[in-house]
C-alpha positions in Angstrom: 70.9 -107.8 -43.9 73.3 -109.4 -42.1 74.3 -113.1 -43.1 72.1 -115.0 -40.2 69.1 -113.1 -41.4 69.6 -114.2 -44.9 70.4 -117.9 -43.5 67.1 -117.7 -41.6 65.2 -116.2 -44.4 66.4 -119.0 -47.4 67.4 -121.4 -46.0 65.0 -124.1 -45.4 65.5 -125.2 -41.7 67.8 -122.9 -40.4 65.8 -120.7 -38.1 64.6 -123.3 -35.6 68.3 -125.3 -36.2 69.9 -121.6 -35.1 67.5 -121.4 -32.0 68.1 -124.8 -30.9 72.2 -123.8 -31.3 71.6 -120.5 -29.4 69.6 -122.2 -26.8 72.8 -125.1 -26.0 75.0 -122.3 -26.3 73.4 -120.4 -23.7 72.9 -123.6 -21.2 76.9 -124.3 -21.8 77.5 -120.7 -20.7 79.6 -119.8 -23.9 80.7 -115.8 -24.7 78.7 -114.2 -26.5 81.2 -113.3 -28.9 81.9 -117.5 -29.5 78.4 -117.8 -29.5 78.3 -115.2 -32.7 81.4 -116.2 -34.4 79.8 -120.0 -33.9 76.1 -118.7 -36.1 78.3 -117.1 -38.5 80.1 -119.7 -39.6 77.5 -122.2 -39.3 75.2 -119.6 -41.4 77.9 -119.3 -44.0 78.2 -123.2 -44.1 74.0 -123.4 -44.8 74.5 -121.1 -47.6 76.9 -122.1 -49.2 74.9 -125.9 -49.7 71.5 -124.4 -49.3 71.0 -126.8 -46.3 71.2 -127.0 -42.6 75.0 -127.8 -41.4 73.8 -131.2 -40.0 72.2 -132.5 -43.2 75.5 -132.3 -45.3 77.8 -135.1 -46.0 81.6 -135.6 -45.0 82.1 -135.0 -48.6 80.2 -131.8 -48.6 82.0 -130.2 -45.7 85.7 -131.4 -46.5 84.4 -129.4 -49.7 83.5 -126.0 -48.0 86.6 -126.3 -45.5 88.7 -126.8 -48.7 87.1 -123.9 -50.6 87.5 -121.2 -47.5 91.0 -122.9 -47.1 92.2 -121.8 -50.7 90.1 -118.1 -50.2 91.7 -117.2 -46.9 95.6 -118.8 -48.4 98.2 -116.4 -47.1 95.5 -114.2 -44.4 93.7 -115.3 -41.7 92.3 -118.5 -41.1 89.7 -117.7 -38.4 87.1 -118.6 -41.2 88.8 -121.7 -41.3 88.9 -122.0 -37.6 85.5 -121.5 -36.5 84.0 -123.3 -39.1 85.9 -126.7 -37.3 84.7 -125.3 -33.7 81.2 -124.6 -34.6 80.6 -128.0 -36.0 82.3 -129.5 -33.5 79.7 -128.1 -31.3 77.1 -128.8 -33.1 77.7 -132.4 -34.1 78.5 -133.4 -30.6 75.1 -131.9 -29.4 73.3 -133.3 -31.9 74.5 -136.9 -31.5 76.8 -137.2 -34.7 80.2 -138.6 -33.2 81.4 -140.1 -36.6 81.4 -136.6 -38.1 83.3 -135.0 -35.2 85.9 -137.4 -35.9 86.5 -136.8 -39.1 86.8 -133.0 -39.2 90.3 -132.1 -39.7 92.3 -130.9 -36.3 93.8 -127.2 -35.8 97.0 -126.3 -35.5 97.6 -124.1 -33.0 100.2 -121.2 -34.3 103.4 -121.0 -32.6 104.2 -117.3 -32.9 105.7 -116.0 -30.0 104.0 -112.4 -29.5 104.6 -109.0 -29.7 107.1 -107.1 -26.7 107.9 -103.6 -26.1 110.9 -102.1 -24.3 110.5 -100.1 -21.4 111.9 -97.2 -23.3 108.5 -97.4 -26.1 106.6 -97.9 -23.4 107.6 -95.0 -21.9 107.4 -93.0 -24.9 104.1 -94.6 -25.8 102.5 -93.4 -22.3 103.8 -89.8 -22.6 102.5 -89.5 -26.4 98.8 -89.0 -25.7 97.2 -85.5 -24.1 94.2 -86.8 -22.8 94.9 -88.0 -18.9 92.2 -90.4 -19.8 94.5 -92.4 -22.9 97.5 -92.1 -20.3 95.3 -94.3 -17.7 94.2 -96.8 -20.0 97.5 -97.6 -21.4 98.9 -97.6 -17.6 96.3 -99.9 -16.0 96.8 -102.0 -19.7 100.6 -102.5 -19.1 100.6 -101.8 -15.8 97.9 -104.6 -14.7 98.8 -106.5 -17.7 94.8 -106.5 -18.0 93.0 -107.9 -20.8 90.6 -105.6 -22.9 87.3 -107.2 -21.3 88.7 -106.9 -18.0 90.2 -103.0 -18.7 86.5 -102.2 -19.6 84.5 -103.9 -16.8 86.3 -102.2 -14.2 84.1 -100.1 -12.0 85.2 -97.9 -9.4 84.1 -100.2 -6.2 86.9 -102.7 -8.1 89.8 -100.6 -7.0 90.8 -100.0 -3.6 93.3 -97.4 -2.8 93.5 -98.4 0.8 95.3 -102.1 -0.2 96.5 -100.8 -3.3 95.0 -103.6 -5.3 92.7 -103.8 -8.5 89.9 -106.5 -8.2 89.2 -108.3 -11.4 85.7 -109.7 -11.7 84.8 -112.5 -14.0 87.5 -112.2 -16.0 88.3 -115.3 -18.8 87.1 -118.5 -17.6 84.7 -116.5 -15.0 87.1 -116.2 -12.6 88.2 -113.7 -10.3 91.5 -112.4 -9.3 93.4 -109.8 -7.2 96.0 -107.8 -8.9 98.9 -105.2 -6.3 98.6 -101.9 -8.6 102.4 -100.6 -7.6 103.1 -97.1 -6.3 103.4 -95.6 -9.9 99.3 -96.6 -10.6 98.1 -95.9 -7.3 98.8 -91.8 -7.7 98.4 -92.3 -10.9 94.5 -93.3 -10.0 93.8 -91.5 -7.2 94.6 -88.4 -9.6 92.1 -89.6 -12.0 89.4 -90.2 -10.0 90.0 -86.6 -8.5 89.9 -84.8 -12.0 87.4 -86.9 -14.0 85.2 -87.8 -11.1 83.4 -91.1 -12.7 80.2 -92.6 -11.3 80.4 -96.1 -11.9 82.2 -97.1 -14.5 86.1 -96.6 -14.2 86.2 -95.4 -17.9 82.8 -94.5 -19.1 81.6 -94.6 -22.6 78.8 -93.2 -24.5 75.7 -91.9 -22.6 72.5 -94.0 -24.1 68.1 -93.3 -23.6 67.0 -96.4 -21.9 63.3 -96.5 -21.4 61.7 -97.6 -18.0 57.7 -97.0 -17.6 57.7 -94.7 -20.8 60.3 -92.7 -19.4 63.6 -92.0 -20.8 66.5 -91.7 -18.6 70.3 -91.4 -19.8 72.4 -94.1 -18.4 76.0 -94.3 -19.0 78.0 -97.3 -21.2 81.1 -98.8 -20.3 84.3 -97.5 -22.8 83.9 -99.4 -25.7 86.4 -102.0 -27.1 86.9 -99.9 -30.5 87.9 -97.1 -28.8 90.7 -98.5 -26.5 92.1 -100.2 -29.7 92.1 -96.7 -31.5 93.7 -95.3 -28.3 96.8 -98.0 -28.2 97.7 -97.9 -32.1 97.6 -94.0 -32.0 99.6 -93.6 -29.0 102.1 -96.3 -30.8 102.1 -94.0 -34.2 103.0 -90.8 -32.1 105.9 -92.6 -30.6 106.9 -93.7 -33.6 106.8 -97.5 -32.8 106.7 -100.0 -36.1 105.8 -102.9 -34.5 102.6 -104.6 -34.9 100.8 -103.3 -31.6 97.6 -103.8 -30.3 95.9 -104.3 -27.1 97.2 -107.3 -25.9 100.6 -106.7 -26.7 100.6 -104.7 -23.3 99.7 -107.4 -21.2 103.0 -109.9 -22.9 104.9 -106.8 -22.4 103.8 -106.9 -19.2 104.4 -110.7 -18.7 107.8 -110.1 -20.4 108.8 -107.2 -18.1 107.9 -108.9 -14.7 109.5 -112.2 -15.8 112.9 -109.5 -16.6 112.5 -108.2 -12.9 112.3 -111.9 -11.3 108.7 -112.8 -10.9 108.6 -116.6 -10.7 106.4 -118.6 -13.4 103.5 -119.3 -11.2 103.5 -116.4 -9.6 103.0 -114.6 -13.3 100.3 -117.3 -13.9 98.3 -116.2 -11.2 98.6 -112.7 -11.9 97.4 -113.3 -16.3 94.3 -115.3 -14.5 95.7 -118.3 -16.8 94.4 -121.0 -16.1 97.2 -123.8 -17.2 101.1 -122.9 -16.6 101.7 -124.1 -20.1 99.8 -120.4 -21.2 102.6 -118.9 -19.4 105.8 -120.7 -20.2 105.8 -118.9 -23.9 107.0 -115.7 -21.8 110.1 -117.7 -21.4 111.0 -117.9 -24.8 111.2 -114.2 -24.9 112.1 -112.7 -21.1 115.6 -112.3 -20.3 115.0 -113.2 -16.7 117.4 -111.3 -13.6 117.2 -111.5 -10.3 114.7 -108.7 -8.9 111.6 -108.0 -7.3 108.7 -105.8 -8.6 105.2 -106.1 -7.7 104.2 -103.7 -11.0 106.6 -103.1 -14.0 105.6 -99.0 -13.7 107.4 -98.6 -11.4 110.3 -99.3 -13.3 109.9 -97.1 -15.7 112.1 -93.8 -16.1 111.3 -90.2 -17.6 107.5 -91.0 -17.3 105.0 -88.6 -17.4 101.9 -89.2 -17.0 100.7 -86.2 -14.8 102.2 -83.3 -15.9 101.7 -80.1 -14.1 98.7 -79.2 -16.8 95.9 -81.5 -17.4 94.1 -80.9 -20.8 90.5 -82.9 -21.3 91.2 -83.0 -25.2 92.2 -85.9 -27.3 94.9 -86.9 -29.3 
């Protein structure tokens, strides 16, 4: 039972307060992954007191935010985090300014992130077998593509003929054009010829949807588990000890084009950020030269990413 039903279930209140917060979520056009990490918080709050979030005093919360503060000491604090945002949300909907005010404010962490050289890069794309692995960690680096936006791609997105990948909806809801370099476009135009997808650039599982009592196999888009599994094993096999994950391609790949002379707003417009001050932290870590590059793979030496046999198998 997960911990909404159990809200819903003994908590008095909770099930119409959740579908009235699921309802002004939906209207405000909110993810779908805010809108769950919002109901588990705010489901976490009502059991903790017993009692829907908006019924508790000051006292009460600055109680609960204290007690997940000293639990989560040292680890992370999204608990922490989301628990501020949801009530936020919830008190401003609902009419309860003075409350708003008085939760505490975040403070945003000033890490700078994770960067790769070329060289583990390089070594990271030639580590995997499967030509599949090899593209994903291209178009990640290459694209410097968030893992959303890597997944949505379909295979009317990509257009050999101007050498460009089009990103649809990506954060914010906003679209954007990004050049894919000469490195990516043989590199796709191979794929496409070997693996031969039908919609979805990287297809996932194959799942029964029914229609008029009829059952028909429809295929899924790749799921987010397994590119995460695909980027920290290709970093174990080449032997890389930093913290790696997904989005650590795309600031390598901020990084990188800010190294080979890409202005500042020209970088913004290519991450889809949507203020310049997302993009200045690059800054802090790019040694920036004088150069051109329209896609950091190109750069790259000793790749290879196609060699003369193909095998189908994983890692």
């Amino acid at each position: 039972m997960t911990i909404l039903q159990q809200a819903s279930q003994n908590v008095p209140g909770f099930a119409p307060f959740y579908q009235k917060f699921l309802q002004r979520m939906t209207i405000y056009d909110r993810a779908k992954s805010t809108t769950a990490s919002y109901g588990r918080s705010l489901a976490s709050l009502a059991l903790h007191f017993n009692r829907v979030p908006t019924e508790l005093t000051p006292e009460q919360i600055e109680e609960y935010l204290y007690t997940i503060k000293q639990r989560y000491t040292g680890g992370s604090d999204n608990c922490f985090k989301f628990s501020i945002y949801s009530l936020r949300f919830v008190f401003r909907q609902e009419g309860m300014g003075e409350l708003r005010i008085k939760l505490p404010p975040i403070k945003r962490s000033k890490k700078l992130p994770v960067v790769l050289s070329k060289e583990e890069i390089t070594t990271m794309m030639n580590c995997p077998r499967c030509l599949r692995h090899r593209v994903i960690i291209a178009l990640l680096y290459g694209c410097g593509l968030r893992c959303g936006e890597l997944r949505n791609i379909k295979i009317t997105d990509i257009d050999l003929n101007r050498a460009v990948l089009h990103i649809r909806q990506g954060k914010g809801k906003k679209d954007r054009y990004l050049p894919l370099g000469n490195t990516l476009l043989v590199l796709l135009k191979k794929y496409l010829e070997i693996e031969h997808p039908r919609n979805w650039l990287f297809t996932g599982k194959y799942r029964n949807t029914e229609y008029n009592r009829t059952f028909t196999l429809t295929e899924s888009k790749y799921g987010q588990r397994s590119v995460q599994w695909i980027i920290k094993r290709a970093a174990l096999l080449a032997g890389i000890r930093k913290p790696v994950n997904v989005h650590s391609l795309r600031h390598t790949y901020a990084t990188h084009l800010l190294e080979d002379g890409v202005s500042i707003v020209t970088l913004k417009e290519l991450l889809g950020h949507a203020s310049i001050f997302s993009t200045l932290i690059y800054l802090r870590v790019a040694q920036v030269v004088n150069s051109e590059k329209c896609s950091p793979l190109d750069s790259l030496k000793d790749l290879r990413i196609l060699p003369a046999t193909q095998m189908r198998f994983s890692f």
